[in-house]
C-alpha positions in Angstrom: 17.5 132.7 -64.6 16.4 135.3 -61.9 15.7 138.6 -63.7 13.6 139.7 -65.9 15.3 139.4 -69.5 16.7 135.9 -69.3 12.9 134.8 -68.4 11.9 136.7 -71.0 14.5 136.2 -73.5 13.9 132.6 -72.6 10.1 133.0 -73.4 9.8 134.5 -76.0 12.5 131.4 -77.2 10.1 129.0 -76.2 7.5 130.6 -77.6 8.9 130.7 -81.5 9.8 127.2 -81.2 6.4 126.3 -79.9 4.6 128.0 -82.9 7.1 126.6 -85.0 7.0 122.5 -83.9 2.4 123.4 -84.0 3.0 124.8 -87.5 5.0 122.0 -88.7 2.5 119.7 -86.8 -0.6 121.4 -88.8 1.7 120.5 -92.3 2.8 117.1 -91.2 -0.8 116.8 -90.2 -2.8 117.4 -93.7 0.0 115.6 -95.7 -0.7 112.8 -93.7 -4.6 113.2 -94.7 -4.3 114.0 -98.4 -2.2 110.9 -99.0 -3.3 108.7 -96.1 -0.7 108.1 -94.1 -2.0 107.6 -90.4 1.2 107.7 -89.4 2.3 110.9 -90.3 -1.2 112.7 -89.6 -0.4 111.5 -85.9 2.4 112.8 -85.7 1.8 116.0 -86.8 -1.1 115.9 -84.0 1.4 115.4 -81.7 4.0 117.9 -83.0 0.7 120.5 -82.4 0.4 119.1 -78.8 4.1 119.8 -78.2 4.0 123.1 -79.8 1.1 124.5 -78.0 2.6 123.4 -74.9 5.9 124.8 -75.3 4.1 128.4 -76.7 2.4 128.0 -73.1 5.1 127.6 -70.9 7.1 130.3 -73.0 3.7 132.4 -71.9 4.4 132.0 -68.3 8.2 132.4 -68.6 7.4 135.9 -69.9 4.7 136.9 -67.1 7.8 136.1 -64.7 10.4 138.4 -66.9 7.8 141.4 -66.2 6.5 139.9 -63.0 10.2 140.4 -62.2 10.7 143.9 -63.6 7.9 145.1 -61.6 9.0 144.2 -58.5 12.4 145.6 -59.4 10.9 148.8 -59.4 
């Protein structure tokens, strides 16, 4: 991935799936708490971790896509 719409094509990936595994997270999270399964409320804590991370590093992929198109310029 060298120019600027596979990085960004490739951010903007990871960012959906980021928001989606935090979403999911958030559900698993507060069906966990309303029928009090620690188990599941943890996961869904760490399904938020993952998914904010993964939104994050889609972030930077897409400051390189137009980091890239500038200096293409």
């Amino acid at each position: 991935m060298t120019d600027k719409k596979d990085w960004t094509d490739k951010g903007i990936e990871d960012s959906v799936e980021g928001k989606t595994k935090d979403l999911t997270g958030k559900i698993k999270d507060a069906a966990g708490g309303l029928t009090g399964d620690s188990s599941l409320q943890a996961e869904g804590k760490i399904d938020q971790l993952k998914g904010k991370a993964q939104d994050a590093v889609g972030k930077v992929e897409r400051k390189l896509g137009e980091k890239a198109d500038a200096d293409n310029e």
